[in-house]
C-alpha positions as CSV (number, residue, x, y, z in Angstrom):
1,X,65.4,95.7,68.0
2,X,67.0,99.4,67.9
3,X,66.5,99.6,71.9
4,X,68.7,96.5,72.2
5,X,71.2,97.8,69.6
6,X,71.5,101.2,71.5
7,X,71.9,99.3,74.9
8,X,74.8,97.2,73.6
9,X,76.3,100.2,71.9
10,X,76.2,101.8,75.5
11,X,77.5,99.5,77.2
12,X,80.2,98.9,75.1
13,X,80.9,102.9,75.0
14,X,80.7,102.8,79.5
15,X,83.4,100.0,79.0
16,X,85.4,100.9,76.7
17,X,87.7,104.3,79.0
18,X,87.9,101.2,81.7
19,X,89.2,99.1,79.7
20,X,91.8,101.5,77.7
21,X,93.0,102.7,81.7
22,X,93.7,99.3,82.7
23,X,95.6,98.4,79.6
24,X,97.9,101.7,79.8
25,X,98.5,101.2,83.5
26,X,99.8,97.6,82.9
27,X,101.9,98.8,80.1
28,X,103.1,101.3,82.7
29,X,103.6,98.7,85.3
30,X,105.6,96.2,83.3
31,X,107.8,98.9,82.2
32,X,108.6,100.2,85.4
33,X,109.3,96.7,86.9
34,X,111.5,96.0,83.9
35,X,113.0,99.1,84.5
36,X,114.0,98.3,87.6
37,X,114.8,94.9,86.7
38,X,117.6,95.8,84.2
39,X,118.6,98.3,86.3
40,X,119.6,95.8,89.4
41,X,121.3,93.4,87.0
42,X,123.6,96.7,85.5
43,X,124.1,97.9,89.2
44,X,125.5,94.2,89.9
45,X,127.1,93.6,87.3
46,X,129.6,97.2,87.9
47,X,129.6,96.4,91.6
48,X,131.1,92.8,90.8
49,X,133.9,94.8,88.2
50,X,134.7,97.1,91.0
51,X,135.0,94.5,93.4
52,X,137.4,92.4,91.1
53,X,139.4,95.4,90.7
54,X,140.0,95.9,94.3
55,X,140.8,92.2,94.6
56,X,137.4,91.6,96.6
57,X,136.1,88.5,96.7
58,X,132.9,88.1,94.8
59,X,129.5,89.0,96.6
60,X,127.1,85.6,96.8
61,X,124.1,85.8,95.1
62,X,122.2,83.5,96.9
63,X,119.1,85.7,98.2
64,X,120.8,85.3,101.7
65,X,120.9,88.1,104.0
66,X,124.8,89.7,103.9
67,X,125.9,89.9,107.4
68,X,123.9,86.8,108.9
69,X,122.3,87.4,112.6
70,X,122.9,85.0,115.5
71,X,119.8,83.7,116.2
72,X,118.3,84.0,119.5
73,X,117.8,80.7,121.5
């Protein structure tokens, strides 16, 4: 029974530095992407005030590209 013990123990101890990388590099991950996330909404958000100060009107959201190409028939 202490050969199966020592086996488990060792497998657990092989997983274990996996297992601790691939919880640091999401933490990692999902801070840089939020990161970048609140940074784009603060960029947008000072554009929009600098646009209203010049009088600009306000830039659409939408997802659609800014300057929209004629498409080729």
């Amino acid at each position: 029974m202490d050969a199966v013990d020592n086996y488990w123990a060792a497998v657990v101890w092989s997983l274990l530095p996996t297992a601790a990388i691939c919880v640091v590099f999401w933490f990692v991950l999902r801070s840089i992407l939020r990161f970048d996330r609140t940074e784009r909404r603060v960029y947008a958000r000072i554009e929009a005030e600098e646009r209203a100060k010049r009088g600009l009107p306000a830039r659409a959201d939408d997802g659609a590209d800014p300057a929209p190409r004629a498409a080729a028939d």
